[in-house]
C-alpha positions in Angstrom: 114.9 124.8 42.6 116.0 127.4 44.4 112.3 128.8 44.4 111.8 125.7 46.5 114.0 126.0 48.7 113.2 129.6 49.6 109.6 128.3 50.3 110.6 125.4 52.5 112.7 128.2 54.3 109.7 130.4 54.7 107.8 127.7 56.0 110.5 126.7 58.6 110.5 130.1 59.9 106.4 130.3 60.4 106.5 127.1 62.3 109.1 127.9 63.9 108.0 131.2 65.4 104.2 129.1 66.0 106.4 127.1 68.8 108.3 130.5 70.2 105.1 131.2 72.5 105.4 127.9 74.0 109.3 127.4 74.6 109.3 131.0 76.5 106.6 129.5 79.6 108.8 129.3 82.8 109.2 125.2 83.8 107.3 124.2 86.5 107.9 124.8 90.3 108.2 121.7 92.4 109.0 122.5 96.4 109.2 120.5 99.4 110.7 120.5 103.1 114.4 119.7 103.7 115.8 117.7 107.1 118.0 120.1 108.2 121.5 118.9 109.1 121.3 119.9 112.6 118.3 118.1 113.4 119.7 114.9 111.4 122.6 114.7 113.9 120.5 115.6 117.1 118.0 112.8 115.9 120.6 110.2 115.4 122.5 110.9 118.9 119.0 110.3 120.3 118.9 107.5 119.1 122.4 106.2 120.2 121.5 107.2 123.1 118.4 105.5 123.5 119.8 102.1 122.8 123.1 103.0 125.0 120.8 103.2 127.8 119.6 99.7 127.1 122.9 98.6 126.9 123.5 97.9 123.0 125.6 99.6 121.1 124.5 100.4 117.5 125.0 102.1 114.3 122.8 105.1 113.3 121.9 106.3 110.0 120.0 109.6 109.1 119.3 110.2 104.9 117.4 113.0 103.2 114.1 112.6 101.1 116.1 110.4 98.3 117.7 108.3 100.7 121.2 109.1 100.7 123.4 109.9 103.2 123.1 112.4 105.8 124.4 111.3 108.7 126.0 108.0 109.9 126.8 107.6 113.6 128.8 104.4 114.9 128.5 104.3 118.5 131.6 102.6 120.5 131.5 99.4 119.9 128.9 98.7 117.7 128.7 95.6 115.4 130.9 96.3 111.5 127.6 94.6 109.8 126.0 97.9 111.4 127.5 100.8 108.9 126.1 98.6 106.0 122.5 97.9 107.4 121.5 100.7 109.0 121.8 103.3 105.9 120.1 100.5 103.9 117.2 100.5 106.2 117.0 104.0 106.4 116.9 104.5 102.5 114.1 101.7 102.2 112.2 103.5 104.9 112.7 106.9 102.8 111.9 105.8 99.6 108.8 103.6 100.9 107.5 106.2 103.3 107.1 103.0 105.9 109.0 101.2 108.2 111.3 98.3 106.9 108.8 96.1 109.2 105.9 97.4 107.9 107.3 96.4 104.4 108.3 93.3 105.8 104.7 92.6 107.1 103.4 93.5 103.4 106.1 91.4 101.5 105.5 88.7 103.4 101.7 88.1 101.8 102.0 85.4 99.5 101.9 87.2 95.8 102.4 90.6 97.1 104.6 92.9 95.6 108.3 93.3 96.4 110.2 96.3 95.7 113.3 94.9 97.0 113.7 92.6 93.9 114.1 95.9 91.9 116.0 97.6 94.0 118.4 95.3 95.9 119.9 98.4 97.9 116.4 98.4 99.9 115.5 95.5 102.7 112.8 94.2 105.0 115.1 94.0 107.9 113.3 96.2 111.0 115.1 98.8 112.3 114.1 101.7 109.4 111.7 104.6 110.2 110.6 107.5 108.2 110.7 111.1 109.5 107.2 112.8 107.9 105.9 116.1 108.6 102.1 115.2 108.2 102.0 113.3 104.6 105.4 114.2 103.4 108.6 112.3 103.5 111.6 114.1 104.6 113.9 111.3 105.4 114.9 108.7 107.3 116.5 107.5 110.6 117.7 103.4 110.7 119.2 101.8 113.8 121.3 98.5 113.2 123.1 96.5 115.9 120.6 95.9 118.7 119.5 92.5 119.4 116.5 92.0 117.5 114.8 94.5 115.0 112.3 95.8 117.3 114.9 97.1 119.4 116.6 98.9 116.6 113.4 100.4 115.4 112.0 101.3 118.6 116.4 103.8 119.1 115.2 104.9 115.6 111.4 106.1 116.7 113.6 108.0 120.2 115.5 109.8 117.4 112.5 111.2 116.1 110.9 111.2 118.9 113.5 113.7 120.3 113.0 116.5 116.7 109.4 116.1 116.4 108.0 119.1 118.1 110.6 121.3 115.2 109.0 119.3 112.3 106.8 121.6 110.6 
């Protein structure tokens, strides 16, 4: 019996050091571009700014890549349904890569497919804009608070409008 085992054991060992070779390759390397905080914050008081000079006073969300949180910006007197929203519309408009009325355009074809039913953290209200640098998503900026979506998309685009020429 103990022959046996002494055999299994052996075989263990050969298999074993058959699979060394492959658990010593180095994991692969993923990288990509970050949003610096700095511009994050100089992006979203554009954008405050932008709809301030319009007279509305709105709520300004910046998020990363992923969608979360970077920066959130409540300007005086801006509505409370505003630091809800806006971060919303910016992580829909990160994770899509489009605008929240671009996905509300494509939503809105009967039979077309809606991410927001798996993810009920996203919406298709207007306001959300992605920041790319050529093809790749870097984050987010989403306005909330002026009167009509449009509006709040058109603070958001100002925001980027303002960081663009450092986006590289």
């Amino acid at each position: 019996m103990t022959r046996i085992h002494a055999i299994a054991a052996a075989a263990s060992l050969a298999l074993l050091n058959g699979i060394n070779p492959l658990a010593a390759q180095s994991l692969p390397t993923v990288t990509y571009k970050l949003l610096p905080a700095a511009l994050s914050i100089e992006a979203a008081q554009a954008a405050v700014a932008a709809c301030k000079a319009q007279g509305y006073n709105v709520t300004v969300s910046v998020v990363d890549r992923l969608g979360l949180q970077q920066i959130l910006i409540v300007a005086d007197g801006a509505s409370p349904t505003g630091r809800t929203l806006a971060p919303r519309k910016a992580y829909t408009s990160a994770i899509r890569k489009i605008t929240t009325g671009e996905l509300n355009k494509r939503v809105s074809v009967p039979c077309a497919f809606n991410p927001t039913v798996f993810d009920t953290y996203m919406t298709i209200e207007r306001g959300g804009v992605p920041i790319l640098v050529g093809e790749e998503g870097i984050g987010a900026i989403a306005a909330s608070g002026a009167p009509g979506g449009e509006k709040d998309e058109a603070c958001a685009e100002a925001g980027i409008a303002k960081i663009k020429d450092r986006l590289k």
